[in-house]
C-alpha positions as CSV (number, residue, x, y, z in Angstrom):
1,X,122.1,108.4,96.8
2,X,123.6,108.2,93.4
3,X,122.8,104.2,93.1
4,X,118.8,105.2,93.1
5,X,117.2,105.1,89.3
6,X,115.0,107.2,87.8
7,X,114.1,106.2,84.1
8,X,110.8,107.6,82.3
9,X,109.7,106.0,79.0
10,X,108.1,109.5,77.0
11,X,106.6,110.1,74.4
12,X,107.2,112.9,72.0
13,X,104.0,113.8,69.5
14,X,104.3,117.7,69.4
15,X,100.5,117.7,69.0
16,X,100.2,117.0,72.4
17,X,101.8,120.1,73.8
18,X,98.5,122.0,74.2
19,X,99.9,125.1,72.8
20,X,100.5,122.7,69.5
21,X,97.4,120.9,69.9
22,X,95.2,123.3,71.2
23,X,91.9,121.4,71.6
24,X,93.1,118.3,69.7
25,X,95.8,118.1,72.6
26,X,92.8,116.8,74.8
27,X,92.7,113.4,73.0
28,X,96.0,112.3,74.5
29,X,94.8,113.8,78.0
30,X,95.8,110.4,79.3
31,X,99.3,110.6,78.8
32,X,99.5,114.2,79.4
33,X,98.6,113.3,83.2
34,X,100.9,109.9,83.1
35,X,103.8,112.5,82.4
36,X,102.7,114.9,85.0
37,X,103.1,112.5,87.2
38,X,106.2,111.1,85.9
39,X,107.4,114.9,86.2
40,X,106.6,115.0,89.7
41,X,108.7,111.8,90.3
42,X,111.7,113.7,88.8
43,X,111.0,116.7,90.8
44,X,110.9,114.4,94.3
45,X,114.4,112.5,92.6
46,X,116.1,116.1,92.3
47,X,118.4,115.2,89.5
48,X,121.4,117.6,88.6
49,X,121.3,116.4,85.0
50,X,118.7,115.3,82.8
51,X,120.2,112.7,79.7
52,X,117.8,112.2,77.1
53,X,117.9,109.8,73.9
54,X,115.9,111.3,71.1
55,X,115.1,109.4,67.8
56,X,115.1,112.2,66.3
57,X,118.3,114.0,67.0
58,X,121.1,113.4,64.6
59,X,121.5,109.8,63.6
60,X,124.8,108.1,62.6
61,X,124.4,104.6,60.8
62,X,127.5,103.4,62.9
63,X,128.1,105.3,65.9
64,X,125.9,107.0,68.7
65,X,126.2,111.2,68.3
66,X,126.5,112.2,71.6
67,X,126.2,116.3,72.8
68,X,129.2,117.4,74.1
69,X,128.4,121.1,74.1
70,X,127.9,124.0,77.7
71,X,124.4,125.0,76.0
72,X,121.5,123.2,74.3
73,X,118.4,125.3,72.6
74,X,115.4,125.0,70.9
75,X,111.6,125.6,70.2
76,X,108.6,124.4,68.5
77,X,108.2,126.9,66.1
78,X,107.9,124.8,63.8
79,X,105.1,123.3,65.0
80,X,103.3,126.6,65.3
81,X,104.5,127.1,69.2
82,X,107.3,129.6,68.8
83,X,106.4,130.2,72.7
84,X,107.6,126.6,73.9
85,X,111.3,127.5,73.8
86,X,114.2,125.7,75.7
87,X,117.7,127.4,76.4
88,X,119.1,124.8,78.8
89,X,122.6,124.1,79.9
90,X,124.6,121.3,79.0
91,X,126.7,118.8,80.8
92,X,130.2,118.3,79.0
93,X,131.7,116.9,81.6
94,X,128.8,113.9,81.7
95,X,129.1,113.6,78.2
96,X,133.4,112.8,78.2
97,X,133.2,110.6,81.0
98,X,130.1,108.6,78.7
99,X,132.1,108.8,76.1
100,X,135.3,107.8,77.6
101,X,132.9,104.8,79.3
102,X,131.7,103.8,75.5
103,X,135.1,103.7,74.0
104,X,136.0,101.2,76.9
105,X,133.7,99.1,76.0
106,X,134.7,99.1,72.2
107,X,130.7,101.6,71.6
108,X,131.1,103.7,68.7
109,X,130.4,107.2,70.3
110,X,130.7,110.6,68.0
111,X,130.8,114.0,70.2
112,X,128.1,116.2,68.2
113,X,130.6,119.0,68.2
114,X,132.5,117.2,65.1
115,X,129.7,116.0,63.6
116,X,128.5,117.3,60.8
117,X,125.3,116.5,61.2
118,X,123.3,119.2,62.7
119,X,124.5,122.4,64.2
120,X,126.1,121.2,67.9
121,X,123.4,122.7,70.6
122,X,120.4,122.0,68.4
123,X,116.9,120.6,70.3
124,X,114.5,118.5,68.1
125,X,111.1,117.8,69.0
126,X,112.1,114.3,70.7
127,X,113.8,116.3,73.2
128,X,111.1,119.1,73.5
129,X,108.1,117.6,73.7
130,X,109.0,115.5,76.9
131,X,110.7,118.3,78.4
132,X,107.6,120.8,77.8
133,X,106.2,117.9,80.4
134,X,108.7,116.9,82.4
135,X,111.0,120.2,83.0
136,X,109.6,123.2,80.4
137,X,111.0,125.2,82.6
138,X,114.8,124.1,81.9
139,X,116.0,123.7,85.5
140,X,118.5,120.5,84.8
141,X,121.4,120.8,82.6
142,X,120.9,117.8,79.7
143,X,123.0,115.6,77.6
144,X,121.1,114.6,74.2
145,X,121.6,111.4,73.0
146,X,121.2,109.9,69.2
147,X,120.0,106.4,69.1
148,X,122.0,104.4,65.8
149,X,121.3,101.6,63.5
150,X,123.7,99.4,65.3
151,X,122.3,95.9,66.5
152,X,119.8,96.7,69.8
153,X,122.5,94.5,71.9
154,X,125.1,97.8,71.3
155,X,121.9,99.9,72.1
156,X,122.3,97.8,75.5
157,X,125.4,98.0,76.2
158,X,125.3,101.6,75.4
159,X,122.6,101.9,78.0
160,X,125.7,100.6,80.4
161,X,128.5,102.3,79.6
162,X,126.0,105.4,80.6
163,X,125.2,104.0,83.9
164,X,129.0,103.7,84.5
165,X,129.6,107.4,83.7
166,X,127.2,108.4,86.1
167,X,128.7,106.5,88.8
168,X,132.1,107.4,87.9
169,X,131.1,111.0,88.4
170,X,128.9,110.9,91.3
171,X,126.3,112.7,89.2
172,X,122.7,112.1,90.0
173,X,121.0,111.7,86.8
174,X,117.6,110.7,85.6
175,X,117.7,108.8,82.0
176,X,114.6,109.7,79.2
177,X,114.0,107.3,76.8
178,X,111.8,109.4,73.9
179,X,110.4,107.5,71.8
180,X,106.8,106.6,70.3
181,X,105.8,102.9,69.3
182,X,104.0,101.5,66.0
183,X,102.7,104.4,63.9
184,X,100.5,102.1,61.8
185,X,97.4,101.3,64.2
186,X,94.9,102.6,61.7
187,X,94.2,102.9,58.1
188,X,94.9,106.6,58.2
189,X,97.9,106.6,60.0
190,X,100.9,108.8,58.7
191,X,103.1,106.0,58.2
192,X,100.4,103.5,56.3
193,X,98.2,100.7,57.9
194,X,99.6,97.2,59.7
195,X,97.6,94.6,60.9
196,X,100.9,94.0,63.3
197,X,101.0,97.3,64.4
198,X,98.5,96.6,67.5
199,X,100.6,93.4,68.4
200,X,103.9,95.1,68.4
201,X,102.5,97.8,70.8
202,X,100.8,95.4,73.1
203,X,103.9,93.6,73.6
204,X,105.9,96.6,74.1
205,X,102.9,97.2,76.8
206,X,103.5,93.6,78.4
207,X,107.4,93.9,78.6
208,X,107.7,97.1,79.8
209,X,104.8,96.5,82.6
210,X,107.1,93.7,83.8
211,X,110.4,95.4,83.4
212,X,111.6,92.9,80.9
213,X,114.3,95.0,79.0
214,X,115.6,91.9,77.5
215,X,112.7,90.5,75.6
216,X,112.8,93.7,73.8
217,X,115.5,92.5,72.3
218,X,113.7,89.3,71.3
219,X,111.1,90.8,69.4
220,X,110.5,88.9,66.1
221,X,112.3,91.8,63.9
222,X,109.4,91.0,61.3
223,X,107.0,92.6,63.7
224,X,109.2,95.5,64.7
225,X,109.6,96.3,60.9
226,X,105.8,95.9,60.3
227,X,105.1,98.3,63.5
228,X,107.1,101.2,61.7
229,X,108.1,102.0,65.6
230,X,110.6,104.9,67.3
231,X,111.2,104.1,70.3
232,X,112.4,100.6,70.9
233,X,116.0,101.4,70.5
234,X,115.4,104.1,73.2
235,X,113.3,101.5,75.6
236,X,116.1,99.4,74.8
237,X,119.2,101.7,75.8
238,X,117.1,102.7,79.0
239,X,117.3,98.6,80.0
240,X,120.8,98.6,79.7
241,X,120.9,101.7,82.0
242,X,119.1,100.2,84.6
243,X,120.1,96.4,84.4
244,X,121.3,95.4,87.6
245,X,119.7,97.8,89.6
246,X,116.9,97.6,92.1
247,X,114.8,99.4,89.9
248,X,111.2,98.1,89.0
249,X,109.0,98.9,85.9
250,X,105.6,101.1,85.9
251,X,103.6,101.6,82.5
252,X,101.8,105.0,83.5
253,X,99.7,105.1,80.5
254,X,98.9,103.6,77.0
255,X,97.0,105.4,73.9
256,X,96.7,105.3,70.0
257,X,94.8,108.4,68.8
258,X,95.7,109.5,65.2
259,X,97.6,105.6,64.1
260,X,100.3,106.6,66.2
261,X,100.9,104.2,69.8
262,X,101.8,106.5,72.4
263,X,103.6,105.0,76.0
264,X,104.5,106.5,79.1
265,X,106.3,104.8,81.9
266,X,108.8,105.2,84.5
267,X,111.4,102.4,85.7
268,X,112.6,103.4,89.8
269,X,113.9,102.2,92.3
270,X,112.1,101.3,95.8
271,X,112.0,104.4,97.2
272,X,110.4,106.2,94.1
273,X,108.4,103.8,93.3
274,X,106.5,103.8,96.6
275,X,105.8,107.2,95.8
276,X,103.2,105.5,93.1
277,X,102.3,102.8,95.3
278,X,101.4,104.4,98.3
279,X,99.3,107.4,97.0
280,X,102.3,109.7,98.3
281,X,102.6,113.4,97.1
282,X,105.7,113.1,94.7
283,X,106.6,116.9,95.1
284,X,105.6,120.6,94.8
285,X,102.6,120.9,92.4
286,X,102.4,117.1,92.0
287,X,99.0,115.3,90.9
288,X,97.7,113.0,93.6
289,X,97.9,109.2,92.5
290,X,94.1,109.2,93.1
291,X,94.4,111.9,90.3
292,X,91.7,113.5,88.4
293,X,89.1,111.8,85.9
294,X,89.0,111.8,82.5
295,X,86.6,114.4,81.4
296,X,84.9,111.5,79.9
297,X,84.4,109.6,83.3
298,X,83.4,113.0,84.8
299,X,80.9,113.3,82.5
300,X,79.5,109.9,82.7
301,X,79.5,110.2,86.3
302,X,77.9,113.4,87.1
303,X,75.4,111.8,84.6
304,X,74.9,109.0,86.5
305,X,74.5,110.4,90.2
306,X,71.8,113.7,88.4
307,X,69.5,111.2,87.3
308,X,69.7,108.3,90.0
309,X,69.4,111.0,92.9
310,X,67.5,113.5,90.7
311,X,65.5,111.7,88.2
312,X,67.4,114.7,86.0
313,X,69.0,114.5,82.5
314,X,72.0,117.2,82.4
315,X,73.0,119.2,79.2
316,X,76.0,118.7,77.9
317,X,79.1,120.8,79.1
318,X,78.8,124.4,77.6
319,X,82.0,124.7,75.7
320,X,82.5,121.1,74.0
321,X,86.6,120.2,73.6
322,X,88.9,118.0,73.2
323,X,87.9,114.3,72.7
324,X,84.3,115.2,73.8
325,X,83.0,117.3,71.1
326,X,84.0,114.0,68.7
327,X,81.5,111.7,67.2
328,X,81.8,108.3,68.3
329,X,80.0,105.3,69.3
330,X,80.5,104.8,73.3
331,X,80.3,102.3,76.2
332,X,80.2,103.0,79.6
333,X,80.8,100.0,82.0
334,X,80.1,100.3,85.6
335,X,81.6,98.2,88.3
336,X,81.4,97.7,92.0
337,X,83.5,95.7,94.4
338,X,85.4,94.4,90.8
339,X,81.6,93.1,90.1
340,X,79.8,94.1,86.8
341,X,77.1,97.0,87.5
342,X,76.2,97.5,84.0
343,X,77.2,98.2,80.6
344,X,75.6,99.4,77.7
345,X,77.0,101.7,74.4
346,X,76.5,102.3,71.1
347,X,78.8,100.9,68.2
348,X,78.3,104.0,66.0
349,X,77.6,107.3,66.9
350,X,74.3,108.1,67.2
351,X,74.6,111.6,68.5
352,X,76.3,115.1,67.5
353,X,79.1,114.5,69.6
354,X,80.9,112.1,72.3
355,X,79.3,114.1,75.2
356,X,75.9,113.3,74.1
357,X,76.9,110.1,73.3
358,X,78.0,109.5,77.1
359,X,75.2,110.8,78.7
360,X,72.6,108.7,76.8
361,X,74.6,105.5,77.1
362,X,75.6,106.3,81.0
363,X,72.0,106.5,82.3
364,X,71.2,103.0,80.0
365,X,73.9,101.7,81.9
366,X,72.8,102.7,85.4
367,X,69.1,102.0,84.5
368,X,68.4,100.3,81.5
369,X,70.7,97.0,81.7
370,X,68.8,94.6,81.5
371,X,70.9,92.3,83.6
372,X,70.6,94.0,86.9
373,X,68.3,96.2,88.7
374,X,68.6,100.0,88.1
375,X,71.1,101.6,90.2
376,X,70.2,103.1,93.5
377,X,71.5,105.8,95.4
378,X,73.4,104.2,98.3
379,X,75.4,102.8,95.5
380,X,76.9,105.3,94.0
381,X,79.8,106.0,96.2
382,X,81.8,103.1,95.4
383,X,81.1,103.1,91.7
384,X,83.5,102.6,89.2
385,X,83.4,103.9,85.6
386,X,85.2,103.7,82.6
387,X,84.0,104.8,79.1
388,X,85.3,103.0,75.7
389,X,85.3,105.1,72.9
390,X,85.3,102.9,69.7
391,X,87.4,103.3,66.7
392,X,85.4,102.5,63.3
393,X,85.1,98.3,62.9
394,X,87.1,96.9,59.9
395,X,86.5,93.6,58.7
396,X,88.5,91.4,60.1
397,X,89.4,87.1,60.0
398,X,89.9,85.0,63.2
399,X,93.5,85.2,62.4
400,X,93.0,89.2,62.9
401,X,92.1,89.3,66.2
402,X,93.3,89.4,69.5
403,X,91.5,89.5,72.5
404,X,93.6,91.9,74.4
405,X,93.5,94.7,71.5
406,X,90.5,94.6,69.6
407,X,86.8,94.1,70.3
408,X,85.1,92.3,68.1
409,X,81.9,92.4,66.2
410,X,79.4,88.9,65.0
411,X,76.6,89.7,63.0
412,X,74.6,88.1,60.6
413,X,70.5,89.1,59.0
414,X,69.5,91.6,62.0
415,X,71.4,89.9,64.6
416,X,74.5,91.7,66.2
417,X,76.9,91.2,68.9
418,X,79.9,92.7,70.3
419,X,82.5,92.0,73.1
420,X,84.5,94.7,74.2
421,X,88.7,94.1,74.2
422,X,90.9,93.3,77.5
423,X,88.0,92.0,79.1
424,X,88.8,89.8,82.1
425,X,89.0,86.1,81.7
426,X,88.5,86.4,77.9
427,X,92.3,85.3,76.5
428,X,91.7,84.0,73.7
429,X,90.0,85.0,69.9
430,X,87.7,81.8,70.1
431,X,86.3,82.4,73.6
432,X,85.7,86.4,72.7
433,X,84.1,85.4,69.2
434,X,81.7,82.3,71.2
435,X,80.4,84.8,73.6
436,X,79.7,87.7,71.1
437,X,77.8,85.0,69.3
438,X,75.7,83.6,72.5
439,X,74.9,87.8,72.9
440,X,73.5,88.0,69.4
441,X,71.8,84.5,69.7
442,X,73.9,83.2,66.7
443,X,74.7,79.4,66.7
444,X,78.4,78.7,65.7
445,X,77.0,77.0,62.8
446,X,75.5,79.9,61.3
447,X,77.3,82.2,59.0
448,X,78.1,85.5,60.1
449,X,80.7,88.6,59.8
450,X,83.0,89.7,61.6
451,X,84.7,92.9,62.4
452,X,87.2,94.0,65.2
453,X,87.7,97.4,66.4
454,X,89.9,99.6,69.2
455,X,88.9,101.3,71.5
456,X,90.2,104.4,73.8
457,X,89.3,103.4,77.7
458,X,89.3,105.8,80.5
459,X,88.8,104.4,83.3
């Protein structure tokens, strides 16, 4: 079956690896679990050779630098995980025939063995983070690729010439596009603050989740400068690989900790893709698509069914990590049958750490909402949670916000309201600001600030 697809959209933050991150590798738990799942995809697609395009692996202004070499090696001991090491075969034979695919379609291609670049059979962290995920333990023989600052259309057609090597050879291959999006989401990100940032990553989100590869190519260069992205000339090779294919588009998972925008997705054809759809195992060791909760959700729901069966407030965990031991203002929202339930948080946090936070605000929500009854036990089976831990408020114009980003803050004298972002049926700044108005009982008329903030949902 060497016409089915199999593309996965990583990302490559080295802090993530948990022998990197160590507890800090807890706040990006979400995509940790989107590319276990995305691994377990690849395991059920049995590839016999991985090809990966890094942004980080040697870059050539004018020509893609392509690894033509039997062996490939690496580790992140740079990163202070001399442990996670990679000594993976290569695939030469791939590589000519991509090659050989590029220069008959006029590509610029370089074989990394006459570059000068970087020593030939060199891993970088763009290759090593996703494979500590996806394959850490170096089963499939890969083909590194270097993105280059030629126009995204060459990125494109790239993206083809590679699909055409694969078919000429009759090699099964899975394509992994490494890559992170805007590192400018907060004022203390590493690459400097944009108010764009958010809007460059929540289109990438709305392209990808609909497959459309070519309105990456669209994006208003302006905004792809101001995002101070990675990955978009990978996303956009991987849509050339794929175009014309059966294959459909699923965004796994979506997070910003530390400034940086961080997006997993996979792009598959039918058969894969039901894998997903139909809560099938995807392979040995795979996470179930009903897969585990967030520790945050756990916590908020172990809260919730102690004290509606038990009348009972439980400690928090023993041994505090990860995203819980934080300080953070909270909201938990609780839903059943898609209906509200209840929702109540704190803006700031008003506890020593995110644990606490949860458990005070889950128990409001279940009990203290003023909008509905307090919850009752039959009602807990079906309950849905998700928790939204806010980022710090900036102050912010109506020309700053949008709706599917940022929450948003009205206040004025001792009045305060807030609206939670992506809420649905709220599309536009104007309706989100009129309703966190009506919540604080501020007129229109009246003057009052405003602030917007992110949040991190687990759902």
């Amino acid at each position: 079956m060497t016409d089915e697809i199999l593309g996965i959209v990583a990302p490559h933050p080295p802090i993530m690896v948990p022998e990197v991150g160590g507890e800090r590798a807890g706040v990006t738990a979400d995509s940790a679990r989107a590319l276990a799942d995305a691994a377990a995809l690849l395991e059920s697609f049995e590839p016999e050779t991985l090809v990966v395009m890094s942004p980080h692996a040697p870059v050539a202004r004018g020509t893609f630098v392509i690894e033509d070499g039997p062996l490939v090696e690496g580790d992140l001991a740079q990163f202070g995980a001399p442990g996670v090491a990679f000594r993976v075969k290569g695939d030469p034979h791939l590589a000519g025939a991509i090659m050989q695919q590029a220069a008959a379609a006029s590509i610029p291609v370089t074989p990394r063995s006459e570059s000068p670049l970087l020593e030939p059979g060199t891993l970088d962290h763009g290759e090593m983070v996703p494979l500590s995920f996806l394959d850490r333990a170096g089963r499939y023989p890969v083909v590194v690729l270097s993105l280059s600052f030629l126009p995204l259309s060459a990125h494109r057609e790239f993206g083809r010439a590679i699909r055409a090597a694969v078919r000429e050879t009759g090699r099964r291959v899975a394509f992994v596009a490494s890559g992170d999006c805007s590192h400018r989401l907060t004022r203390d990100a590493p690459a400097g603050y944009s108010p764009h940032a958010a809007e460059f990553d929540a289109e990438l989100v709305r392209l990808l989740s609909r497959g459309d590869f070519d309105g990456l190519e669209q994006l208003d260069p302006a905004l792809v400068e101001a995002a101070g992205e990675c990955g978009l000339r990978s996303f956009v090779t991987l849509g050339g690989y794929v175009a014309g294919s059966d294959a459909r588009a699923r965004v796994l998972a979506y997070e910003g900790p530390w400034g940086v925008g961080y997006l997993t997705a996979v792009v598959a054809s039918p058969r894969l893709m039901a894998m997903l759809d139909h809560d099938c195992d995807v392979g040995e060791g795979a996470s179930d698509a009903a897969a585990p909760e967030s520790p945050p959700v756990t916590l908020a729901r172990t809260t919730i069914q102690t004290y509606v069966r038990e009348r009972r407030v439980i400690a928090p965990p023993g041994e505090i990590e990860g995203v819980l031991a934080a300080r953070s203002g909270a909201f938990v929202s609780l839903h059943r049958g898609g209906d509200l339930r209840g929702c109540i948080g704190t803006i700031e946090p008003t506890c020593a750490t995110l644990a606490e936070e949860i458990i005070h605000n889950a128990i409001q929500a279940a009990t203290a909402d003023p909008r509905f009854d307090a919850l009752a036990p039959d009602e807990l089976g079906d309950l849905e949670i998700s928790v939204d831990v806010l980022h710090p408020a900036e102050p912010a114009r109506m020309t700053d916000l949008d709706p599917r980003t940022y929450g948003v803050i009205v206040s004025t004298d001792w009045r305060r309201g807030l609206l939670l972002p992506d809420l649905e049926g709220v599309d536009t700044a104007d309706e989100q600001v009129a309703i966190a108005l009506a919540k604080a009982g501020i007129s229109p008329g009246e003057h009052y600030r405003l602030e917007r903030f992110r949040v991190e949902r687990y759902h």
